[in-house]
N, C-alpha and C positions, 0 to 999 in steps of 0.2 A: 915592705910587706913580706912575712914569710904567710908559704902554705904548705898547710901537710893535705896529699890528696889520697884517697884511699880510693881503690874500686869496690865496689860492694854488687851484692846481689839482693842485698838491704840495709836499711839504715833509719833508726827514730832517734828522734828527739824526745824528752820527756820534763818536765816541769813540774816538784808536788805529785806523781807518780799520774799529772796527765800529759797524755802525748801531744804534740805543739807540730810536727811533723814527721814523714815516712815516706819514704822510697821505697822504689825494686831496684831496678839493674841502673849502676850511676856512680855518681861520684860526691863521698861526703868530703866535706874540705872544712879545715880546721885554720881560718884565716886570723893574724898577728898583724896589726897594725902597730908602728913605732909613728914618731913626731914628726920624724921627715920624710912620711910617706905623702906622695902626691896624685894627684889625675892621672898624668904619664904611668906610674905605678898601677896604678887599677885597669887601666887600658891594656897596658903590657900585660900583667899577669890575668887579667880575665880572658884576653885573645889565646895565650899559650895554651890554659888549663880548658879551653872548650876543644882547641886542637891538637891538645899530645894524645898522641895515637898511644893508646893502653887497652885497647881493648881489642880481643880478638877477630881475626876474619874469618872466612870459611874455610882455610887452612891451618887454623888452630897458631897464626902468627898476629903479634902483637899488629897491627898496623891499622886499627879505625878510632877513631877520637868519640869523644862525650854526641858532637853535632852531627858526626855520621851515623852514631847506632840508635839516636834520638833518645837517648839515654838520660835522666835524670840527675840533680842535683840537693845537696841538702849543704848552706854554707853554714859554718859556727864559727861565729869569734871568741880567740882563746887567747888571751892578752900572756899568759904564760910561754909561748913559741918564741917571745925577747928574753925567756930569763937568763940571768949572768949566772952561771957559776964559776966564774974564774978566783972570788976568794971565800974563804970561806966554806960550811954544807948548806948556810942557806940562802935559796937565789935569789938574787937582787931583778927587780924588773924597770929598772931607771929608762931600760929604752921604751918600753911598751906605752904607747899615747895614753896619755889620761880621756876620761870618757867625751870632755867636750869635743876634744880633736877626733877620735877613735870612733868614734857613734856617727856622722858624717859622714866619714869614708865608708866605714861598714856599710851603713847605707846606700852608698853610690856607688859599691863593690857589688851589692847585692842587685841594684839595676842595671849594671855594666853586663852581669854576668845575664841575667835575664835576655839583655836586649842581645846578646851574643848566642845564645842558645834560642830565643825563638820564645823563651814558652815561661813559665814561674819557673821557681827552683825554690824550698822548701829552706826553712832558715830557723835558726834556734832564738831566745829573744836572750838580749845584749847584758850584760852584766848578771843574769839568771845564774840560779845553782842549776844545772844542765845535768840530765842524765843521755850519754850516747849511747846506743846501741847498735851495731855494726855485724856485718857477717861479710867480712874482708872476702876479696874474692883472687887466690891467687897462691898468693896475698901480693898485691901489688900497692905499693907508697911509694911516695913521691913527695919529694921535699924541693921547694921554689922560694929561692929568697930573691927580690924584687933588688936588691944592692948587689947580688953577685951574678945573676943570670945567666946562671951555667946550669 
């Protein structure tokens, strides 16, 4: 699984120019499932992304996570975080899961991450033409690939 994670001080989703979800202060994450992503995967990267400290304390230093500041979340899956460019300008997404596998995990990414955080978290719907909206806050990203864990 990769994830891009962004801090925000907002963040919608939008569908057909209706909104589907919104945040305030949180974290929108933009999750990539491939084929051989598993449970271990969803476990690992939902426990990381509630616990990476990115967000400020009262001395204006990085050091409180998503679960300390009770902070919100909005996940989106974006099958394009597998594309190959390596030939070619146009990307190939041979890694990114086809919907039956992909939809599944999403799904039990999106309860992982729930039952890790305490409370819902706001999510885009699966194969949608998606409009994001964001007011990056920092601007702080954050890039997680679930195969290099670094």
């Amino acid at each position: 699984m990769r994830a891009v994670i962004q801090r925000v001080t907002e963040a919608s989703v939008s569908i057909h120019q209706k909104e589907v979800s919104r945040i305030a202060d949180g974290l929108l994450i933009l999750i990539g499932i491939e084929t051989a992503d598993t449970a271990e995967d969803i476990a690992w990267l939902s426990k990381k992304i509630v616990n990476l400290r990115i967000f400020d304390d009262e001395n204006g230093v990085m050091n409180k996570s998503l679960l300390s500041t009770q902070g919100d979340a909005i996940v989106v899956s974006q099958f394009t975080l597998h594309a190959s460019t390596k030939k070619g300008n146009r990307p190939s997404y041979i890694y990114a899961a086809k919907p039956d596998i992909a939809i599944p995990l999403y799904e039990r990414f999106i309860r992982r991450i729930e039952s890790d955080l305490g409370k819902k978290v706001g999510t885009g719907v699966f194969g949608a033409d998606m409009q994001i909206a964001l007011l990056n806050d920092g601007p702080v990203t954050i890039i997680i690939d679930t195969k290099k864990r670094e």
